[in-house]
C-alpha positions as CSV (number, residue, x, y, z in Angstrom):
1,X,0.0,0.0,0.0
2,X,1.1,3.4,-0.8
3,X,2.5,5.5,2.2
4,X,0.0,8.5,2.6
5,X,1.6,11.6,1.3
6,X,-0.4,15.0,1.6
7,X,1.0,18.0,-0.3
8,X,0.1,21.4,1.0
9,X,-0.3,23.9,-1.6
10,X,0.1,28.0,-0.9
11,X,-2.5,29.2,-3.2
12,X,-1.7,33.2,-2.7
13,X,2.2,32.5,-3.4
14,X,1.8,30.8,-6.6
15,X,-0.7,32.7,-8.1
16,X,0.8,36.3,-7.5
17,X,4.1,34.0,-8.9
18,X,2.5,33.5,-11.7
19,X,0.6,36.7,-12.5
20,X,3.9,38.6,-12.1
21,X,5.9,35.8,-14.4
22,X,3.6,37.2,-17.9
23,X,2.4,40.8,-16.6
24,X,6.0,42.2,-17.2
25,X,4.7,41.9,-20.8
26,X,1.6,42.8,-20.4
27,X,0.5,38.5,-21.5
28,X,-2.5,38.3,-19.5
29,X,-4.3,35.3,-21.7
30,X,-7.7,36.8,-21.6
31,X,-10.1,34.4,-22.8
32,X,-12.9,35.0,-25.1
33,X,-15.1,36.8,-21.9
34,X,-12.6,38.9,-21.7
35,X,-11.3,37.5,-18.1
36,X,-7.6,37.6,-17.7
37,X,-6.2,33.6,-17.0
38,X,-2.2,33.7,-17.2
39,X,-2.3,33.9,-13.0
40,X,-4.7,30.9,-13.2
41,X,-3.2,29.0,-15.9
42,X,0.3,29.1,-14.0
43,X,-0.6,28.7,-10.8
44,X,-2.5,25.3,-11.9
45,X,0.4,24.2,-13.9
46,X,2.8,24.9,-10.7
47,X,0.5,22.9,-8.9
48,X,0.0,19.9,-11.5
49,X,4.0,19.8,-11.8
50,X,4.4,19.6,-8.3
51,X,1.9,16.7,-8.0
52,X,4.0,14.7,-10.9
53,X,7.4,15.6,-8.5
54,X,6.1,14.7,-5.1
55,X,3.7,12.1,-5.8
56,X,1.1,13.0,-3.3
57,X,-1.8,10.4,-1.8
58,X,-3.4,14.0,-0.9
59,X,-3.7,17.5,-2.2
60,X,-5.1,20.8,-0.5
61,X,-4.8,24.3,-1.7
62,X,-4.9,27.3,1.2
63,X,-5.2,30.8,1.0
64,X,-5.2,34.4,2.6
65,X,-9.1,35.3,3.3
66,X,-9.1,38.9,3.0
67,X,-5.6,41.3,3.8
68,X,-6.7,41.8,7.8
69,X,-5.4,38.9,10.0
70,X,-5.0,38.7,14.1
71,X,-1.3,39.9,13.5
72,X,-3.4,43.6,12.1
73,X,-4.9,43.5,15.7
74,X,-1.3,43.2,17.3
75,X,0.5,45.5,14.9
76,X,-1.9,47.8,12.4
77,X,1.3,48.3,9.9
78,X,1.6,44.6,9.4
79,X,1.8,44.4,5.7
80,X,0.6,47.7,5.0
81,X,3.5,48.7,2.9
82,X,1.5,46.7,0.2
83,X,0.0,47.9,-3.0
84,X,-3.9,46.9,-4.3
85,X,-3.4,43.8,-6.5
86,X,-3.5,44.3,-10.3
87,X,-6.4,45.0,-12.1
88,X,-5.9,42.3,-14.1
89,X,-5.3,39.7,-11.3
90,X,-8.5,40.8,-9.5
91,X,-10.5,38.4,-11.3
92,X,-8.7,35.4,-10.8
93,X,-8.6,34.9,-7.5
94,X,-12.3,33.6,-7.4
95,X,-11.3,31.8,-10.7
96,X,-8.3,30.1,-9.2
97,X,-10.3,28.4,-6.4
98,X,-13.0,27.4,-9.0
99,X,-10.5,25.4,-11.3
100,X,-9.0,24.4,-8.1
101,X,-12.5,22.7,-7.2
102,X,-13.0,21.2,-10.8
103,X,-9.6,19.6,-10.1
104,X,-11.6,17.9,-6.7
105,X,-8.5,19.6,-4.7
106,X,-10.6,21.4,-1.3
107,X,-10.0,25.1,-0.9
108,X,-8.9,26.1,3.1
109,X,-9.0,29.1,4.5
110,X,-10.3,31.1,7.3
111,X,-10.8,34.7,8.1
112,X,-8.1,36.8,10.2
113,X,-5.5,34.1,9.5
114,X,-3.2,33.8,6.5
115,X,-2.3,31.0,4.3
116,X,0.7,30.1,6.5
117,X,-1.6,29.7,9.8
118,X,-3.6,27.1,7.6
119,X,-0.8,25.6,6.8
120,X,1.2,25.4,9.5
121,X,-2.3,23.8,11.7
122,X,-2.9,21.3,9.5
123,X,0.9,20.2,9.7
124,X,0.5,20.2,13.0
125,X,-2.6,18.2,13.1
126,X,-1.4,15.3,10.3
127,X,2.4,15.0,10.9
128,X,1.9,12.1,12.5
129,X,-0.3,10.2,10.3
130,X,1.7,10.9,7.2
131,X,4.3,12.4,5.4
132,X,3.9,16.6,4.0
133,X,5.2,18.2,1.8
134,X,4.8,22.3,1.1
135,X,4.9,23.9,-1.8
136,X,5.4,27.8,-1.4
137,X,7.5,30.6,-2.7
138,X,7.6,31.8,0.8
139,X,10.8,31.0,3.2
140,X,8.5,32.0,6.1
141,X,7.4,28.5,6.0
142,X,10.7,26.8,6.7
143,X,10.0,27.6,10.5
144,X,7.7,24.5,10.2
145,X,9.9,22.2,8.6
146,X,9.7,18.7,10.6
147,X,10.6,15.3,10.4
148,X,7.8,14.4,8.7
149,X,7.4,18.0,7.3
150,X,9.5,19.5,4.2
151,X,9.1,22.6,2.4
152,X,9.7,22.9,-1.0
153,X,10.5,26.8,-1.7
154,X,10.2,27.4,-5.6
155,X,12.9,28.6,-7.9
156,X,13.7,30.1,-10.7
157,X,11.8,28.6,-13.4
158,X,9.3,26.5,-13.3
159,X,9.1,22.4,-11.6
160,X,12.2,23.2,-9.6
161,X,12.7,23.5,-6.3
162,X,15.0,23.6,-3.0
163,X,13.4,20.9,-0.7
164,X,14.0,22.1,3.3
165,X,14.4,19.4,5.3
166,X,15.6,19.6,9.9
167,X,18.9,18.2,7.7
168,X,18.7,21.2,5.2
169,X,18.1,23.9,7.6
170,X,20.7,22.6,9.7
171,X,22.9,22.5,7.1
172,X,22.3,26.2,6.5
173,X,21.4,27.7,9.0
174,X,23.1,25.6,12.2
175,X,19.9,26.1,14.0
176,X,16.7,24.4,14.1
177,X,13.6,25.0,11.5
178,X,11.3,26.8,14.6
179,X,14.7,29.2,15.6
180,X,14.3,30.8,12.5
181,X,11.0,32.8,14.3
182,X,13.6,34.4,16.7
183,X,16.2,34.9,13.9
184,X,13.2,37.0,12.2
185,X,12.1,38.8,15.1
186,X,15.2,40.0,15.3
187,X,16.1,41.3,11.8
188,X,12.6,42.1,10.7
189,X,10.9,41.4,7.8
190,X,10.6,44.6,5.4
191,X,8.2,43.0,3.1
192,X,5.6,41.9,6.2
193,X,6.2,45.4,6.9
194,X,7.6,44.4,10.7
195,X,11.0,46.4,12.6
196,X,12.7,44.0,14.2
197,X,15.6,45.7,16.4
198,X,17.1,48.5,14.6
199,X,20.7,48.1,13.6
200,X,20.3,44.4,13.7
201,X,20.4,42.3,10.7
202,X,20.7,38.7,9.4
203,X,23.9,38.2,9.9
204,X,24.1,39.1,14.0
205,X,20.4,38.0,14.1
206,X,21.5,34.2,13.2
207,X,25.2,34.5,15.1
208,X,22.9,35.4,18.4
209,X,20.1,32.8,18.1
210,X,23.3,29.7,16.9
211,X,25.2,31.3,20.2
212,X,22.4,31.5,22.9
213,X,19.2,29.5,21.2
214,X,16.2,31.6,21.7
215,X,14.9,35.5,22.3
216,X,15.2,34.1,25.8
217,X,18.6,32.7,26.3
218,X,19.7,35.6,24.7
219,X,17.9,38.5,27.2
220,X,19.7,36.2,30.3
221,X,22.8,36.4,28.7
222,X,22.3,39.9,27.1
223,X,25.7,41.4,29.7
224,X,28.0,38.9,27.4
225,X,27.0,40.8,23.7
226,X,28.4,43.3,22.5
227,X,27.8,46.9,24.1
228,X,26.4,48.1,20.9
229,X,24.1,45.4,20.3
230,X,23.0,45.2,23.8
231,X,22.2,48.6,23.6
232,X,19.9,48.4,20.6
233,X,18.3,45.3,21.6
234,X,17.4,46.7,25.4
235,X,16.1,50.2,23.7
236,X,13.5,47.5,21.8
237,X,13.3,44.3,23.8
238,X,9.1,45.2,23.6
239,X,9.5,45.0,20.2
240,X,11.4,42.0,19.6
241,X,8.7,40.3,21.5
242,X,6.1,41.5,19.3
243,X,7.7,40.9,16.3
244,X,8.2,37.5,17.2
245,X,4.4,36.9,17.5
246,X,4.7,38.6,13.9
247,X,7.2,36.1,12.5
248,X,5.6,32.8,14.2
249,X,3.2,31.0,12.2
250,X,0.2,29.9,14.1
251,X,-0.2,26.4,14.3
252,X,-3.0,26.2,16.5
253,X,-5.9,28.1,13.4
254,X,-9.3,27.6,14.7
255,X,-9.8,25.7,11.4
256,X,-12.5,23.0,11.5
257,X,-10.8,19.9,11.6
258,X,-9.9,19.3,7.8
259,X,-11.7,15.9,6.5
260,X,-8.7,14.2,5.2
261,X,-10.3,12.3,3.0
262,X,-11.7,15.0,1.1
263,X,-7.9,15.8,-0.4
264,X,-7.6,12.4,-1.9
265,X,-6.0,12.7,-5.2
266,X,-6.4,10.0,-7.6
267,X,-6.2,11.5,-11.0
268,X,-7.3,14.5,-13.4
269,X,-11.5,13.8,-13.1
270,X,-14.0,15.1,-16.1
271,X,-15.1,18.4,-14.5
272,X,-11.6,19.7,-14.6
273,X,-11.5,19.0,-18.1
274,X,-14.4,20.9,-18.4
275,X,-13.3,24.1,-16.5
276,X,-10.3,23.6,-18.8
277,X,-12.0,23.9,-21.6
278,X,-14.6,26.7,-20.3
279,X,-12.6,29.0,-19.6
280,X,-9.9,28.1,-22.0
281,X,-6.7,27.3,-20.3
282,X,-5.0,26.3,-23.4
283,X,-1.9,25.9,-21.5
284,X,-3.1,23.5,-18.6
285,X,-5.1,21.4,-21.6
286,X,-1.4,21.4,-23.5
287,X,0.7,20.5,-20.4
288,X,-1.6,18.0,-19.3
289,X,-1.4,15.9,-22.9
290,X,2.0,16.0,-22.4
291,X,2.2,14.9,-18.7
292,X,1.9,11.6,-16.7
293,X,-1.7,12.7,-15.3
294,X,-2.9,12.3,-19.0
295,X,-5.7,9.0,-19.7
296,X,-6.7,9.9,-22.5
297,X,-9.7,11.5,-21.7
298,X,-10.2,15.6,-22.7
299,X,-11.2,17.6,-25.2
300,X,-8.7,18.6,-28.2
301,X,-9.3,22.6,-28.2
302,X,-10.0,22.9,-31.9
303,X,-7.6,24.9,-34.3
């Protein structure tokens, strides 16, 4: 019997990946109603080239529900260095999730919590009933990374990856996946839009966590620093505190319990050949013919 293998997808990461990869020249694919699909169309073949590579018993696809999370309630800047989303990628979104349902792969998400927090739960809830793999462009995730957990963090191109394993981030890093939280609430994140202790980047921020483990270790031991960075880090010790509640993805989501069963992947059914074809995703119908996934059964577009 086949070992059960659930791959996690990060709906919001590949699709903005994707939009961005054919906006730069303006390719947006619109079909003949005039909707825009080139986020759609890459985002689904991201997600049918990672199924081929990882093999997966189980598929689910999460996503952000709205831009306002618990982490606006702690800190109203959080991510509010970033711009409205493309005209052109408005429509999608809802698009995205529809193809995603014709594919029978479930949708998860839940207000006031981000992709990640869905994520990282239902890691947390199945790591010991099978193996996971992620599939994000987002490094944030590597803080979850367990032995049963791995993280694949997209690269250049498309189908390729740099799979994070504890042996990986080790190997990097020399800490473990869930010190990286303290190594970002130290540094900051510019792009979440979060501080971090002034003056202190990645560089000192690892060096400290490898040398004294945790935000903790290193406030007991803060007289054996440097005098310059224990002065910056006692002028903002509130803030390093909040911006690690920032940087930790929360594992324990109010999500209803996920139906496992419910992400059983098995093969391409009809009804995404027929969103295929609706909305004509040309390049998903091409790719697929082409792939292992493919039975025989879809529709040729015509010429």
């Amino acid at each position: 019997m086949k070992q059960q293998h659930l791959l996690l997808i990060d709906g919001m990461a590949l699709l903005f990946r994707s939009f961005y990869a054919t906006a730069v020249s303006k390719y947006f694919m619109v079909n003949t109603a005039g909707v825009p699909t080139n986020a759609v169309q890459g985002y689904i073949k991201h997600l049918l080239m990672a199924v081929e590579h990882v093999n997966p018993t189980h598929v689910a696809v999460c996503w952000d529900m709205g831009s306002v999370t618990f982490r606006n309630d702690l800190y109203p800047e959080y991510k509010a260095n970033r711009g409205a989303a493309p005209e052109e990628l408005i429509p999608q979104f809802d698009l995205a999730k529809e193809v995603t349902t014709a594919f029978n792969i479930p949708n998860i998400g839940i207000a006031g919590f981000e992709a990640d927090d869905c994520i990282g739960t239902i890691c947390e809830q199945y790591k010991d009933q099978m193996n996971i793999s992620v599939l994000t462009g987002d490094r944030d995730l590597i803080q979850i990374v367990d032995e049963n957990v791995q993280v694949l963090i997209m690269q250049k191109g498309m189908g390729n990856y740099k799979t994070y394993t504890t042996s990986l981030v080790w190997d990097e890093f020399n800490i473990l996946p869930k010190q990286l939280i303290d190594v970002k609430a130290l540094m900051g994140d510019s792009s979440d839009g979060y501080p971090g202790v002034k003056g202190i980047g990645e560089k000192t921020a690892l060096k400290l966590i490898q040398t004294y483990d945790h935000i903790e270790g290193l406030l007991e031991n803060i007289a054996h620093i440097t005098p310059g960075q224990r002065k910056k880090i006692e002028a903002e010790t509130e803030v390093l505190h909040l911006c690690r509640e920032l940087a930790k993805i929360k594992c324990d989501t109010p999500l209803l319990q996920i139906n496992i069963n419910d992400c059983t992947w098995e093969e391409v059914p009809s009804t995404a050949w027929d969103a295929i074809s609706e909305h004509e995703l040309k390049t998903i119908h091409s790719y697929l013919l082409k792939s292992s996934m493919y039975s025989g059964a879809g529709e040729i577009f015509s010429s």
